[in-house]
Each structure stands twice: as structure tokens, then as C-alpha cells.
C-alpha positions as CSV (number, residue, x, y, z in Angstrom):
1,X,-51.3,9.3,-8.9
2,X,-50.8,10.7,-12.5
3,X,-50.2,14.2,-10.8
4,X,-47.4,13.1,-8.4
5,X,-45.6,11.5,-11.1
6,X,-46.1,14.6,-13.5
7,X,-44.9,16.7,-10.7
8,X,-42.1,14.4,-9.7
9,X,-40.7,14.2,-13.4
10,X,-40.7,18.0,-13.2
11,X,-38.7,18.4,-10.1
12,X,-36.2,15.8,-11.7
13,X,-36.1,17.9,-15.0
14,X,-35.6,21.2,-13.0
15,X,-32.9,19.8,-11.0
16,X,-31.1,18.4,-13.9
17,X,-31.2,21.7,-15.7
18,X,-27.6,23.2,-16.6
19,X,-27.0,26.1,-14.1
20,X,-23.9,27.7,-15.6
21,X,-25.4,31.3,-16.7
22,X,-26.3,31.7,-13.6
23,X,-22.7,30.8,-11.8
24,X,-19.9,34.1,-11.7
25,X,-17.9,33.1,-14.6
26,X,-14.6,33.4,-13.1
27,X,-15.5,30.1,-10.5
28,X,-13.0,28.4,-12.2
29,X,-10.2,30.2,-11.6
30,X,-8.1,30.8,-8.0
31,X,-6.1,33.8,-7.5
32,X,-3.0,33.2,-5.3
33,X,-2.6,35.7,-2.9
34,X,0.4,35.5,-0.8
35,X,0.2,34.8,2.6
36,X,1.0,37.8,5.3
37,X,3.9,37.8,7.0
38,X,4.8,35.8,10.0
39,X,4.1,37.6,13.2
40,X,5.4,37.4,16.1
41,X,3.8,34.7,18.6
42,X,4.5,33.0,21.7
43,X,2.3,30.0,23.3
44,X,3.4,27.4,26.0
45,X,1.3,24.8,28.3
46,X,2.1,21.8,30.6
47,X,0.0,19.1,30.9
48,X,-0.5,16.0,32.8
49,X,-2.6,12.4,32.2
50,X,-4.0,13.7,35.9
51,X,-5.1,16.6,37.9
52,X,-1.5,17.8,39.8
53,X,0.8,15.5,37.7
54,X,2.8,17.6,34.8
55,X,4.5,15.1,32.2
56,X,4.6,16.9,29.1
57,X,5.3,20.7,28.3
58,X,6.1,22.3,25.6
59,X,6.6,26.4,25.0
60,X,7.0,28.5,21.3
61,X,8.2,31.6,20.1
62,X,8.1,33.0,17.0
63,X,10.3,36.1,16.0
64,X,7.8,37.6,13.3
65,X,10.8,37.1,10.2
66,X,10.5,33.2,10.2
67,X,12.5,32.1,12.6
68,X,10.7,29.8,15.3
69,X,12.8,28.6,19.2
70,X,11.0,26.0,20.9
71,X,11.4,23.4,23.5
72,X,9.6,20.6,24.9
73,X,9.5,17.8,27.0
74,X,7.9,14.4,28.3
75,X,7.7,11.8,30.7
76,X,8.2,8.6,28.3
77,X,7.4,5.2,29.4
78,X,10.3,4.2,31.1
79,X,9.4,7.5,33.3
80,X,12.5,9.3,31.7
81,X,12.2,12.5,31.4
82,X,13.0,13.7,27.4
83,X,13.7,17.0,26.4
84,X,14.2,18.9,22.5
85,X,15.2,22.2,22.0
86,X,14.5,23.3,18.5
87,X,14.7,26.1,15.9
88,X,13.0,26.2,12.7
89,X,14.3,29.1,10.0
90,X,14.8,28.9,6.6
91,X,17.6,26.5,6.6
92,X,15.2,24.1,8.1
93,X,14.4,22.4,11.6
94,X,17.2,21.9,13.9
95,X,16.7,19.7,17.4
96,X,19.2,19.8,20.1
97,X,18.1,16.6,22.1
98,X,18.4,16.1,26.0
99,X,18.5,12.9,27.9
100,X,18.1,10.5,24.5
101,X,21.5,8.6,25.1
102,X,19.9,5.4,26.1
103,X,17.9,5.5,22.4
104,X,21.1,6.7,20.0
105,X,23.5,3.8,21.9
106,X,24.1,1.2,19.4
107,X,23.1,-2.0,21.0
108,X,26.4,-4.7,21.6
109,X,26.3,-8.4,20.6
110,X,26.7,-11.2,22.9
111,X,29.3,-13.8,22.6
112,X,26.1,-16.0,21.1
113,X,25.4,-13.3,18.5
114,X,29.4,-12.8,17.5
115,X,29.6,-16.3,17.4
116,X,26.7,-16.8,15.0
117,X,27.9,-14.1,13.0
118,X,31.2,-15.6,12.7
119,X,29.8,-19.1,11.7
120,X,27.3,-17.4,9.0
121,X,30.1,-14.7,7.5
122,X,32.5,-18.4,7.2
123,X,29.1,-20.4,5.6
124,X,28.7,-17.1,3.5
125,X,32.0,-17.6,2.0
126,X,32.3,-20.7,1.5
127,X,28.9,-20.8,-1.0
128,X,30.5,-17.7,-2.8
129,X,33.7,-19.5,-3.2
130,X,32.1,-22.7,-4.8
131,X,29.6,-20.8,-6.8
132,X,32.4,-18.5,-8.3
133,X,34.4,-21.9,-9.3
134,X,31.4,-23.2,-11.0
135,X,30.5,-26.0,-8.5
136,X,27.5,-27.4,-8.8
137,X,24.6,-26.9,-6.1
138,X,23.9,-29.9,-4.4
139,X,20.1,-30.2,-5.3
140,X,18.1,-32.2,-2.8
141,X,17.9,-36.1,-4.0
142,X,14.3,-37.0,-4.5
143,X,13.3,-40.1,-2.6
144,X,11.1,-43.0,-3.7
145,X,7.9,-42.1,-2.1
146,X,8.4,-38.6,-4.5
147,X,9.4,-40.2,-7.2
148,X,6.1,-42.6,-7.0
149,X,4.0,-39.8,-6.4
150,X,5.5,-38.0,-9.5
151,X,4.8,-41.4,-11.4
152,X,1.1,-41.4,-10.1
153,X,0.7,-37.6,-10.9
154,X,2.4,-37.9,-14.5
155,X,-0.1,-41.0,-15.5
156,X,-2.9,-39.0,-14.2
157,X,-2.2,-36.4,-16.2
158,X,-1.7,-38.3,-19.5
159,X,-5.1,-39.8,-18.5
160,X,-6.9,-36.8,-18.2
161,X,-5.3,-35.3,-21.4
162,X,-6.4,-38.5,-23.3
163,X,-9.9,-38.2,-21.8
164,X,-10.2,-34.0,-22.8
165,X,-9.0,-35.1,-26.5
166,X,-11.6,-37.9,-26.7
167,X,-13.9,-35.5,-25.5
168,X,-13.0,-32.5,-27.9
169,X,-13.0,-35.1,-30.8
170,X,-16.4,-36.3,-30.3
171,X,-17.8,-32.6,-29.9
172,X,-16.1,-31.9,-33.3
173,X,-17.4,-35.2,-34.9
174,X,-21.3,-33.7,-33.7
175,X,-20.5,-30.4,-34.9
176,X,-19.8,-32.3,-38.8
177,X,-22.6,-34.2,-38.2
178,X,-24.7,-31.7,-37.9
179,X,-23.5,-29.2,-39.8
180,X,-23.9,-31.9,-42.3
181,X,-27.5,-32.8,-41.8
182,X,-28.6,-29.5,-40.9
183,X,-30.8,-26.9,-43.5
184,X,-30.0,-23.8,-43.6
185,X,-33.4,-21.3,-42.9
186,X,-33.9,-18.9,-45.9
187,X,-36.8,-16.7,-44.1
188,X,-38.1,-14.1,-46.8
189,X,-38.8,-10.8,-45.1
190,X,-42.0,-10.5,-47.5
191,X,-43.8,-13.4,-46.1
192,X,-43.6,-12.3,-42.7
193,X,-45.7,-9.6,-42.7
């Protein structure tokens, strides 16, 4: 037993060790090396959530200088089909979309929603008027049931405050007590040993 926990501390010691002389000594530095130029690519696929049903496809080319045309296209939900043409050079990415209209209309109110609107613009204005005048807010009146429970809740507090004094006074009054009875220890280091 004394061997495995010689050998143990050993292996623990050894694996602790600092390793550093034997580490290249430029580890901690990275040299940037530029990436290569872009070469010219082209990639395309279609796709389907089934064997025999396309719903998404999508084709690529690079030009080799940075410049990237692209297009592609899906069945969405609503069993649409959607469709972006896009190039990507170094002014940025810029999509041409197909068949989006239905998501870039700007939804109409109803006569409800108008008519809300209207009634919350008037109910706007109306509060601005009256706060810019310096009218008051009408705060809520408190009723009696609130104003006995505030009654209740203020005695109890006063009660409990008068209880945590009378308690902290009579801690303080044991403390002088016996602080007042109490010897101090003079312990000589001498006669200990």
C-alpha cells in the first residue's frame, strides 16, 4: 500500500512539472498569413422533404475576383413558391426578391382598429393637455376597508418596533451586566508550559 501511494505522489509530481523548455518557443505567437485568392467556383442542388418532390434549390457562382451571383428558391408554408437573386461583391450583398409581395404589404386597419386609434390619439391629448396646464392627476380615493387595513398594518408595525427596542434594550442591559461582573483572564504564557 505504501508503494502505490509513493508511486502515485510521483506520477502527480511528474505531471505537475513545468514543461516550457521543452515547448518551441515561438508557441505564443501567430503569424497572419493572408488568405489566397478567391477562385472561381460553381455549386447548385435541388432538394425535396421526399423522394420526387423538389421544394428548395439553390445554385452559386463565383467569378474568382470576389464577386459571387446566386439564386435560390423554396416552397414556403403557404406552398408559395419564393425566389432571391443575389450578388455579393465588395460593396456588399444585394437581393433581388421574387414573389415576396404578400410579406412587404403593409397590413390595413379595420374600421374597429381606426376607430380605437382615433378614441386613444383624442384620450392621448387630452392627458397631455391637462398635464401641461398643471392639473392635478386624479389619484385613486382609498376606501375604508384600505384605510382600516393601513390602520391595522401601521399599529402592527409600531408594535413590532416597540417589541425589537425592548428586545435590543434588554440585550444591552446583559451585555453591562456582564461586562460588569465579568473578570478579565490574565493567562501567563510561563505557566503553561
Amino acid at each position: 500500500m505504501k508503494g502505490v501511494i509513493i508511486t502515485l505522489v510521483a506520477l502527480l509530481g511528474v505531471s505537475l512539472a513545468d514543461v516550457s523548455h521543452i515547448l518551441p518557443h515561438n508557441i505564443g505567437t501567430t503569424t497572419t498569413t493572408p488568405p489566397p485568392p478567391p477562385s472561381p467556383y460553381s455549386f447548385q442542388y435541388a432538394a425535396g422533404r421526399y423522394p420526387g418532390h423538389i421544394d428548395r434549390v439553390h445554385q452559386e457562382a463565383g467569378d474568382g475576383v470576389g464577386t459571387v451571383h446566386g439564386m435560390y428558391s423554396y416552397l414556403d408554408p403557404k406552398f408559395k413558391v419564393r425566389t432571391v437573386e443575389y450578388t455579393a461583391d465588395q460593396n456588399g450583398f444585394h437581393p433581388l426578391l421574387t414573389n415576396f409581395e404578400d410579406t412587404q404589404a403593409v397590413p390595413v386597419d379595420s374600421e374597429a382598429v381606426q376607430l380605437a386609434k382615433q378614441k386613444h390619439q383624442a384620450l392621448y391629448e387630452h392627458i397631455a393637455n391637462a398635464h401641461a396646464q398643471g392639473v392635478p392627476a386624479n389619484a385613486p380615493a382609498e376606501s375604508a376597508s384600505v384605510l382600516r387595513a393601513k390602520e391595522r398594518h401601521l399599529h402592527l408595525f409600531a408594535k413590532i418596533a416597540d417589541q425589537h427596542a425592548a428586545i435590543a434594550a434588554e440585550r444591552e442591559a446583559e451585555r453591562l451586566a456582564f461586562e460588569a461582573t465579568s473578570v478579565a483572564n490574565h493567562v501567563d504564557e510561563q505557566q503553561i508550559y
